[in-house]
C-alpha positions, 0 to 999 in steps of 0.5 A: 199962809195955810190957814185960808184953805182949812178956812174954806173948808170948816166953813163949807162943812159948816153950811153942810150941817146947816143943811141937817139942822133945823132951819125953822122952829115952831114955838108954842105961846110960852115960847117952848120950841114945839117942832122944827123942820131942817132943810134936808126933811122939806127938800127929801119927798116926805109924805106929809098927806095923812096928816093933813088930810087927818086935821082936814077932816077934824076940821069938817072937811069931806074926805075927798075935800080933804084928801084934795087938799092933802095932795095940794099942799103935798104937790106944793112942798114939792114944788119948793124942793129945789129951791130949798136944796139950791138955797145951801148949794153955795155951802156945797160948793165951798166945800167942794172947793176946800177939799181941792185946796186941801188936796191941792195943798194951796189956795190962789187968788181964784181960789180966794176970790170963788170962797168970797162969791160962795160966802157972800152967796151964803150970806144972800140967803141967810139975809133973805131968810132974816129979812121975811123973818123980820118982816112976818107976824107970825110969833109962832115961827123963828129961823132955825140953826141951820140957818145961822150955820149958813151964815157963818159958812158965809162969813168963813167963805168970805173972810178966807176969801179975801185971806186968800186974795191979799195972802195967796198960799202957794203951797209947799216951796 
C-alpha cells in the first residue's frame, strides 16, 4: 500500500509547523488569548532583557537589581533552548524519514517500525506537556497548537508505522 509513506510525511511535516505554532498561550481573566510564545520564539536567542528589567524597575528594583535579574532570567531561557528544540526533534526525524520513503518509492518493515518510535516519541512529549498542564494552577497559561500539532504528528507516525509493519510497500513490481 502507498499510503504509509505519504503518512509519515504529512505527519512529520505536521510536527514541523507545530515547531512554528504557539505552543503556550497567555489568557487574560475573561479568557481572551493575551499572548502566545511557539517553540521557535523561546528556542531562537531573543533577548527578552529590556523588558524585564523595564517591569523590575517599575516594580521598585535598583537598576543593577534589575539588570541582574534580567540577565538571570535571560541566562535561563537560554539554559532551556536545546531541550525545547529536542523536544520536536522526533517530528524532525519523521520527516526525515518520509522524505526518503518518498524518494525511495517504498517504506519496509524498519521503516514502519522507526515511524512507530518517532510517533510514539512524539506522543511522549505531548503527554508530558498535558500532564504539567493538567497538574498546574495557573488558569492564565493553556497548551498551545503547536503542541496538539505534535501529537497528531504522533498519531500519524504511529498509525503509518504499524500501516508499514503489517503491509509493507515494496514499491513499484
Amino acid at each position: 500500500m502507498r499510503l504509509w509513506k505519504v503518512l509519515v510525511l504529512l505527519a512529520g511535516v505536521t510536527g514541523v509547523i507545530g515547531f512554528f505554532t504557539p505552543l503556550i498561550e497567555y489568557r487574560s481573566a475573561d479568557g481572551r488569548i493575551t499572548g502566545d510564545a511557539s517553540a521557535f520564539q523561546m528556542a531562537r536567542d531573543a533577548n527578552y532583557g529590556g523588558d524585564i528589567a523595564g517591569n523590575a524597575a517599575q516594580l521598585g528594583l535598583s537598576p543593577e537589581d534589575s539588570r541582574r535579574f534580567s540577565k538571570a532570567f535571560h541566562d535561563g531561557v537560554n539554559a532551556y533552548r536545546g531541550g525545547i528544540i529536542a523536544f520536536f526533534a522526533p517530528a524532525g526525524l519523521l520527516t526525515l524519514l518520509g522524505v526518503i520513503s518518498v524518494l525511495r518509492d517504498r517504506m519496509g518493515r524498519f521503516s514502519g517500525l522507526l515511524a512507530l518510535v518517532f510517533g510514539a516519541a512524539c506522543g511522549a512529549v505531548f503527554a508530558r506537556f498535558w500532564q504539567a498542564d493538567q497538574t498546574s494552577r495557573d488558569a492564565a497559561a493553556s497548551l498551545g497548537l503547536g503542541l496538539y500539532l505534535l501529537l497528531a504528528a504522533g498519531l500519524g507516525g504511529v498509525l503509518s508505522g504499524l500501516g508499514a509493519a503489517l503491509v509493507p510497500d515494496r514499491g513499484a513490481s
